[in-house]
KOLNU-32400 format. One line per field, with one value per residue (C-alpha): chain; x, y, z. Coordinates in steps of 0.001 Angstrom, whole numbers, plus 500000, padded with zeros to 6 digits. Each point is the difference from the previous one (the first is absolute). Example, Ala and Ser with C-alpha at 12.3 -4.5 7.8 and 13.67 -1.06 7.14 Angstrom:
2
mol = A;A $
u = 512300;501370 $
v = 495500;503440 $
w = 507800;499340 $
REM end
This chain:
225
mol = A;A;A;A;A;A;A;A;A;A;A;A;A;A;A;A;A;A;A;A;A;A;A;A;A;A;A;A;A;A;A;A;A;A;A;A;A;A;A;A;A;A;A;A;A;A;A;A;A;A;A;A;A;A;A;A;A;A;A;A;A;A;A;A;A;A;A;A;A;A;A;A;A;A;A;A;A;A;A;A;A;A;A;A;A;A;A;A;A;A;A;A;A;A;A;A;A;A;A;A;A;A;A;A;A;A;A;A;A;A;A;A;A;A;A;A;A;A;A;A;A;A;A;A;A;A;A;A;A;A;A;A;A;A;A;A;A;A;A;A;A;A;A;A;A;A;A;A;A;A;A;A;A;A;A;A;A;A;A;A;A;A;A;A;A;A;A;A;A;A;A;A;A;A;A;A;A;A;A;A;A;A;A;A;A;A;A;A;A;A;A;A;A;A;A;A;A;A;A;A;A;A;A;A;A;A;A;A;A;A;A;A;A;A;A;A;A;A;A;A;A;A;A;A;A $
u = 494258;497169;499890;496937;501836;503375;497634;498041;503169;501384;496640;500367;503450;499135;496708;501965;502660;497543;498120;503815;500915;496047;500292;503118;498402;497277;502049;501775;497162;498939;503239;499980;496188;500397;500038;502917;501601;501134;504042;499363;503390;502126;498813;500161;496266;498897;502255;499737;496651;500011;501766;497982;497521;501138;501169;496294;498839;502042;499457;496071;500669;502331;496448;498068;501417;500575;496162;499484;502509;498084;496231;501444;501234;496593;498228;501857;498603;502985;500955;498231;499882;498045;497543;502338;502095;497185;499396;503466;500178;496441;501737;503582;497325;498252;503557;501021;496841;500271;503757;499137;497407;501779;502790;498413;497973;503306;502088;496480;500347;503666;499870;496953;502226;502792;498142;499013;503362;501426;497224;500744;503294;498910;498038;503025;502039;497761;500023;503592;500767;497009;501693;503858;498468;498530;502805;502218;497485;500275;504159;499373;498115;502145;502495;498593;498833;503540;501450;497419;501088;503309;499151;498555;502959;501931;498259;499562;503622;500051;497464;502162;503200;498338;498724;503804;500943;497065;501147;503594;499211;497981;503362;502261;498001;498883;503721;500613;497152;501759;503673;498324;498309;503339;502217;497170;500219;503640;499962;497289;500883;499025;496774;500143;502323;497037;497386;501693;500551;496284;498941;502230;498778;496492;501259;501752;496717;497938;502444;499939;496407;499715;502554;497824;496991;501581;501242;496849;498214;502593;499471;496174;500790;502000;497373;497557;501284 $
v = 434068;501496;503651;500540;498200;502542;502886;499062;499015;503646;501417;498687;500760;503949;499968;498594;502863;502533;499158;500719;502798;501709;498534;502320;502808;499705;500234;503097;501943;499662;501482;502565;500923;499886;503805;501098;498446;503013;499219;497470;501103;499586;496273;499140;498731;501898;499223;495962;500333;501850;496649;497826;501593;499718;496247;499611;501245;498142;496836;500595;500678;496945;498179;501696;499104;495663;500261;501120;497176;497650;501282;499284;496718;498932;501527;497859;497253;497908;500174;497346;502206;498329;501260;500327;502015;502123;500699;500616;502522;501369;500462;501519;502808;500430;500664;501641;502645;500014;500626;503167;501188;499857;501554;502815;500664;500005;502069;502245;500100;500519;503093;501608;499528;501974;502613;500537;499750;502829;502985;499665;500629;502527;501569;499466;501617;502760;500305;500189;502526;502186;499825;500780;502964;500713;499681;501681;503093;499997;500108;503071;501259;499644;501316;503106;500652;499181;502593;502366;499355;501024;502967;501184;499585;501591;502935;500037;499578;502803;502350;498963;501222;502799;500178;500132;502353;502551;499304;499914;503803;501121;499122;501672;502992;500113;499784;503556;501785;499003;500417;503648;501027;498973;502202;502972;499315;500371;503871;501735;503210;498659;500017;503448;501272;498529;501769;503098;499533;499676;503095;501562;498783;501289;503301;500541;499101;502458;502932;498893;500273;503338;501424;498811;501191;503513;499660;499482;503123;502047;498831;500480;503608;500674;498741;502589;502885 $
w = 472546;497563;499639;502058;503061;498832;500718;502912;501886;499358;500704;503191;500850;498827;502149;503405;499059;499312;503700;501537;498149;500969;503831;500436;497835;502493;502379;499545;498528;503115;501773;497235;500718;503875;501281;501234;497201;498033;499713;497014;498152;502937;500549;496337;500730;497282;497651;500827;499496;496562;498949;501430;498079;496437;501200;500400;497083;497693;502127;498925;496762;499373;501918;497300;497175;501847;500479;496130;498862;502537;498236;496369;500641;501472;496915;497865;498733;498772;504029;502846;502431;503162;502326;502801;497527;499445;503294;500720;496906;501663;503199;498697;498843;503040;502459;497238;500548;503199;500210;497405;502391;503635;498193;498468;503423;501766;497522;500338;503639;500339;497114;502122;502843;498311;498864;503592;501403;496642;500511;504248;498705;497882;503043;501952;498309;499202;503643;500855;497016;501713;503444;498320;498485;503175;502009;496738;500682;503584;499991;497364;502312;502766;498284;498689;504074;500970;497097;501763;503465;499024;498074;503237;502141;497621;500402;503840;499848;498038;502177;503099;498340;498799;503597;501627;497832;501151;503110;499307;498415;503350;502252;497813;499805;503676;500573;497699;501826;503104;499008;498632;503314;502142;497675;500280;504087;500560;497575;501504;498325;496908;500406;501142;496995;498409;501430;499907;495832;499645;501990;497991;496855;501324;500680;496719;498595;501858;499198;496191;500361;501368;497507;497209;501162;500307;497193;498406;501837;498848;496201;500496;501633;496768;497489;501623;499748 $
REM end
């Protein structure tokens, strides 16, 4: 087998591989860009993907470099290359092409696709650290209200103590004034013996009175003469 046949055998083995390998990379870019599809990690799509992708590339690459072999042998002079060669070689270059293209639109496609699915994330999770710190400032909040709430029964319990006491106070001293009046009721005297000290407390105030006041006439009386 002449080199030209080598290469255009393995040409064609790569290029049936390559169509495999970018049917299933077709496939599940388009599981990876169908919405919904946002738990990539958890399915390992992503990551079968990823190495689907490099399989590709160097699968396009190794096409690449068959098709430049395939080119310099049918420059070459010293080789008889045929026509149907030739337009096998002519061919090998025009899958190849196409297989670079329809990749590169897909890979495009998928990576738009991901960019998508990362800033809804992004929104997403801007959204659910918004409503934490929503719902972090609400139970602050709530608890400063609550702290209030019990600041204020603490001091109604407080007025209503103070409250019972007032009244605790009144009783006992309604009770004196009443215990005072009953002992007053059973010695009436008393208030008489009272009454009687205070007229004569008036009385010894009138007669120190009028001895002063003679007193006084009698001094003027003196100065006069």
């Amino acid at each position: 087998m002449s080199t030209t046949e080598s290469l255009h055998k393995q040409c064609r083995t790569l290029e049936s591989l390559f169509d495999n390998k970018l049917t299933t990379y077709s496939r599940l870019a388009a599981t990876i860009t169908r919405p919904g599809s946002h738990d990539l990690e958890s399915t390992g799509s992503l990551e079968r993907w990823q190495d689907l992708e490099v399989e590709l590339e160097e699968l396009l690459q190794k096409l690449g470099e068959i098709n430049d072999e395939l080119d310099t042998l049918s420059n070459d002079a010293s080789n008889q290359t045929t026509q149907t060669m030739l337009r096998a070689i002519q061919r090998h270059r025009d899958v190849h092409q196409d297989n670079v293209r329809e990749f590169r639109r897909t890979k495009a496609s998928v990576k738009q696709a991901l960019d998508q699915m990362n800033l809804l994330s992004g929104v997403r999770n801007d959204i659910d650290a918004h409503k934490s710190s929503a719902a972090d400032m609400l139970l602050a909040e709530r608890g400063r209200i609550d702290s209030s709430h019990q600041m204020t029964d603490e001091i109604l319990e407080q007025a209503y103590e103070t409250r019972a006491d007032f009244a605790r106070q009144r009783t006992t001293i309604a009770g004196i004034n009443t215990r005072m009046a009953g002992v007053l009721s059973t010695m009436p005297g008393i208030n008489n013996l009272l009454g009687m000290i205070k007229s004569r407390r008036r009385r010894d105030s009138i007669i120190v009175g009028c001895l002063i006041g003679v007193c006084f006439v009698l001094l003027l009386s003196y100065i006069t003469k």
